[in-house]
Each structure stands twice: as C-alpha cells, then as structure tokens.
TORBATOR-643638 format. One record per residue (C-alpha): residue in one letter; x, y, z. Coordinates in steps of 0.1 Angstrom, whole numbers, plus 5000, padded with zeros to 4 digits. Layout:
N
AXYZ
...
END
This chain:
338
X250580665221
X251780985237
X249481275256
X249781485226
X248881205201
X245581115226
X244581495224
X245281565189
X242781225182
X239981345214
X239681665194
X240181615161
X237181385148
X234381625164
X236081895143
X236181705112
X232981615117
X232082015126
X233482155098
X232281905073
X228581915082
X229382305077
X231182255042
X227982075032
X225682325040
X227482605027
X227382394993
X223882314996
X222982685000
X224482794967
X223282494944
X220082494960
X219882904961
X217182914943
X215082634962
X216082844991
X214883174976
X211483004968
X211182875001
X211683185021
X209283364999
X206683165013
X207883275052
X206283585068
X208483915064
X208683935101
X210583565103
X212883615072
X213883975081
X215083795116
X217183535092
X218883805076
X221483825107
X222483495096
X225583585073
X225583285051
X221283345041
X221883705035
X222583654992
X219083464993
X217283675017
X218083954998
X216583834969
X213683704984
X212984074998
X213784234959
X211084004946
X208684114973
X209484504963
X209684434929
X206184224930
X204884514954
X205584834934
X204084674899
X201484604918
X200384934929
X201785084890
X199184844880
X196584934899
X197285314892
X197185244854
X193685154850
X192485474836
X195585404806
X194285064802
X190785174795
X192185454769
X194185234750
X190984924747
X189085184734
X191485284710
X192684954696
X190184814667
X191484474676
X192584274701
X195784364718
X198484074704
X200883844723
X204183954705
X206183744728
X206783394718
X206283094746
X206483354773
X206383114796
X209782964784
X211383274788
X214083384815
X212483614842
X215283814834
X215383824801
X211383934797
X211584204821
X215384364803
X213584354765
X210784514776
X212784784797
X214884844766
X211984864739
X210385094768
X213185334766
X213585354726
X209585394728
X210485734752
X213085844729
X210785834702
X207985984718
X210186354727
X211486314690
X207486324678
X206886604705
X210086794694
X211686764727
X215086864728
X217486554731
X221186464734
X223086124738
X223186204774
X219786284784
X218185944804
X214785844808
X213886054836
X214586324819
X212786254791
X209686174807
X209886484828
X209886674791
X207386494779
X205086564814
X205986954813
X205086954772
X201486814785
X202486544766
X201986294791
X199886284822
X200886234858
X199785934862
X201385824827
X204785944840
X204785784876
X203785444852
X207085514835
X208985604865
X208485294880
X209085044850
X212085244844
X213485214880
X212584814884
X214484784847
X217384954858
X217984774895
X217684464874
X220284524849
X222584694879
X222384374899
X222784054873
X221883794905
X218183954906
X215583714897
X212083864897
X209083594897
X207583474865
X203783624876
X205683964880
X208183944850
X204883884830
X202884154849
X205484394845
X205884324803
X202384404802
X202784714815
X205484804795
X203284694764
X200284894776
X202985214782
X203885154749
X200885084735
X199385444749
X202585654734
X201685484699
X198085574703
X198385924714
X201886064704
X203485854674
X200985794652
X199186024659
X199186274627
X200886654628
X200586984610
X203687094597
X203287534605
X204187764578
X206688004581
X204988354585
X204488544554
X204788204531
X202987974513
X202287664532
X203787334523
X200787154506
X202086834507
X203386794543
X199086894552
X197886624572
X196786344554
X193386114561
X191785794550
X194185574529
X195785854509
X199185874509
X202386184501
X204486084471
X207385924488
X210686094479
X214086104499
X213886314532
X209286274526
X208385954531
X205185854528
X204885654558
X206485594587
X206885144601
X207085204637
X207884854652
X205284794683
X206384414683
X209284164676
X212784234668
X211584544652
X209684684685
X210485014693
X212485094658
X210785334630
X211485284593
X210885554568
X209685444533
X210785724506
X210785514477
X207685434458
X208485044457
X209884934488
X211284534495
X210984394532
X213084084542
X216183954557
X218484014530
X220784314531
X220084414501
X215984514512
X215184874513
X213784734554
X216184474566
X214884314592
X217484124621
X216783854642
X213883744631
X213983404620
X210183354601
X211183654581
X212183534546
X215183624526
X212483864508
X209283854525
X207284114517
X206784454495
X205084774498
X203884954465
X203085324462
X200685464435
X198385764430
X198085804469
X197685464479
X199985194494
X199784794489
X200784554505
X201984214490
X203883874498
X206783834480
X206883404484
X207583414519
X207483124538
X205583214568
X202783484550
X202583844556
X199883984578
X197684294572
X195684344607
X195583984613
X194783874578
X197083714558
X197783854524
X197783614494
X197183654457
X196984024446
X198384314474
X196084464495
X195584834500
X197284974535
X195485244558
X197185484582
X197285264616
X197184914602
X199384684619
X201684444597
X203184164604
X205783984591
X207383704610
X207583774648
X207884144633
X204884374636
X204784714623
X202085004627
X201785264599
X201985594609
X202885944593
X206386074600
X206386364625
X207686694608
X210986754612
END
C-alpha cells in the first residue's frame, strides 16, 4: 500500500463518518420539523432567539417565533374585544352556534384562511349596507377605514378587524405558517364575534329608504316590523338570506319571488354548494298576505327554524330568525336600499 493510499484511508473514514452523522440530522430536521417546532416553543425566547444563528434551525425557529406573534396579538385583540362581546350576548336571543364541524379535526391552517375569507366578504357587505363607495380594487383596510370615518364602526371595532385581517393575510403569504390549534380556534372566534357584531348592527339591521324632495315617498320600501313582509317582486325582495354560517357564510340571497325552493339542485331559486346534508330540494319559503313560511320539502337532514326543526305544516318566519339547513345557516334580514 503506497503513502497516498495510507492517507487517503487515515482520512477518509472520519469524514464519512462526519458527513453522514450530518446527512442524518439534516434529514431528521425536516421530517421531524414539526416535533422540532413544538419543542422550541416550549424554550424561553432568550435561548431560541440565540439558536436562530444556527443556519440549519432557522425554517423552525422562524415558525416557532410566528406562533408566538401570532398567539401574542389575538391575545391582546381578544382582550380589547370585550366590550363587542358583551354587545353582541345581549343581542343574540339564543345561544351563539358552533357552525364549524369537528373543529378539532380541522387544519390550523385551513380554520384560520375560512374565517379570514368569510371575514372579508362580511366587510364588503357591511360598506355595501352603509353605501360605501367600492371598486374591485379597494382591500380590507380600506374598507374598514370607510366604515370607521361613516361612524359605522368604532375604534375598537376597527383595530379588532385590523388585526384579524393582518394575521389572515401573513398566513396565506407564507404557506409554511402553522399557527397553534388553541390560537387557530381563538382567532375563528373572533372572526365569528366580528362577524356576528356587523350582522347585529349594520346588515340586518333595517333602513329608510329617503324620498326624493318634492315626491311622494315609496310606501312600500317604509321600514317594515314584526313578521310582515313587502310583496316580493324582481329588483324588491322581500327578504334578504344573509349566510352567518356554513358554505353559505358571508353570501346574501335575495328572495323576489313569492314561492321560493332551497336545495342542491341547480334548478332551486337558492342553490346551495358544498354542503353535503343539504338535499337535492331541501327546503321552501312561501310568501302570502305579508307573511313568510317556512317548510321541509322531504329533506333528509330536517330544516331548522331558530333551532327547531320544522315538520308537518310550514312555520311562519320573523325578521332575524336564523335558518338552517344542512351545515348552512341563514339570518333573515331586510335588503339595504339600493
């Protein structure tokens, strides 16, 4: 064996052996990124903010400190919500429901985006009932800034949707964030309280058509009470379905026809997507002489009127009631003038 061949062996092996111990950990760190992530959560700040000069733990040190932000700033939007909270429980008649099915079961991910995204439409919505000006391009923090300098909104309202919409949009920007389940389920119950207050104070909440000066006023736009109900007619419904949970959440459905079919079927005046416990045709509402009924066309999972289901003969609808069909839950409101 020559000098070269006696070097080549001396040095070889520990290298091997160097850069195959470091082979493995590199692959340990990415399948086990998310053991990792978990473990430095439970490290002070101090002690993982030193392990972020360690090039191959930055991916999961950065993750570990967007959960701490992300759990830090709902948080305090929490805490600076209580004063919504307490308007919207004593606003509600009922209980507020768990629209969310197994939300336990549900990617992190995936809880926080639907909420973001109902979140937004619920925005839109809210400038169209206020008659804010809108185009394609306006975004949410424009909106809400509308809304605040209409007096629509209060401060504390808009920092609320500030902040949901700011944690919603890092996580869609970045598709390797992973908030925490406790958090992803704190922060859809912020979204549903947000959305809850903008049902409660500026979608359903009825309007008074003004009359042009020097004209008669439009008697049958007047602001309706109780149970009664406008004639439904093309371009004057009689009611508005605003969808507060489900598929349907955030969505509004007009009804300007006097008998008006619900279902999964195209070929329902409301077709309703995505919703598998909605029947083919699930459900129908009836106008007559200023009232609406509700009744269950067959369905297989029952229609809901506030929590009750309907069976036997329909049941007479109110302004507010919620109904659900399905997963799908509706609240009836009047349609803001145009």
């Amino acid at each position: 064996m020559g000098t070269l061949d006696l070097i080549v062996q001396n040095f070889a092996t520990p290298l091997t052996g160097f850069f195959g111990g470091l082979t493995s950990l590199i692959v340990s760190i990415i399948v086990f990124r998310e053991q990792l992530v978990r473990l430095l959560s439970l490290l002070p700040r101090p002690l993982v903010e030193m392990l972020s000069i360690i090039p191959i733990l930055g991916d999961a040190i950065g993750r570990c400190i967007y959960q701490d932000e992300f759990r830090a700033q709902v948080k305090m939007a929490k805490a600076r919500a209580k004063g919504i909270e307490e308007n919207v429980a004593a606003s509600r008649s009922m209980p507020a429901p768990n629209y969310v099915s197994a939300p336990e079961r549900q990617p992190t991910r995936d809880l926080v985006l639907a909420a973001w995204g109902a979140l937004q439409q619920n925005v839109y919505d809210a400038c169209t009932a206020s008659n804010l000006p809108l185009t394609p391009a306006t975004r949410i923090p424009e909106a809400v800034h509308r809304l605040g300098d209409a007096k629509a909104i209060t401060v504390e309202f808009a920092y609320l949707l500030n902040v949901l919409y700011k944690l919603g949009q890092e996580l869609a920007d970045d598709t390797g964030l992973r908030p925490r389940p406790d958090d992803a389920r704190a922060y859809t119950e912020l979204a549903d309280l947000a959305m809850d207050w903008m049902m409660i104070n500026i979608l359903s909440r009825p309007k008074e058509e003004p009359a042009p000066p020097h004209a008669e006023p439009k008697l049958r736009r007047k602001t309706v009470v109780g149970g009664h109900f406008p004639s439904p007619q093309l371009g004057y419904p009689a009611a508005t379905l605003v969808g507060i949970g489900g598929p349907v959440r955030g969505q509004r459905f007009s009804i300007e026809k006097e008998y008006y079919r619900i279902g999964s079927n195209i070929d329902n005046d409301l077709c309703i997507r995505g919703d598998t416990y909605v029947s083919g045709h699930h459900a129908s509402l009836r106008y007559e002489q200023g009232s609406l009924f509700l009744a269950d066309q067959g369905s297989r999972n029952g229609s809901f009127l506030n929590d009750r289901r309907v069976s036997g003969s329909p049941v007479v609808v109110r302004w507010g009631d919620h109904l659900r069909l399905g997963e799908s839950v509706f609240q009836v409101a009047q349609e803001p003038p145009q």
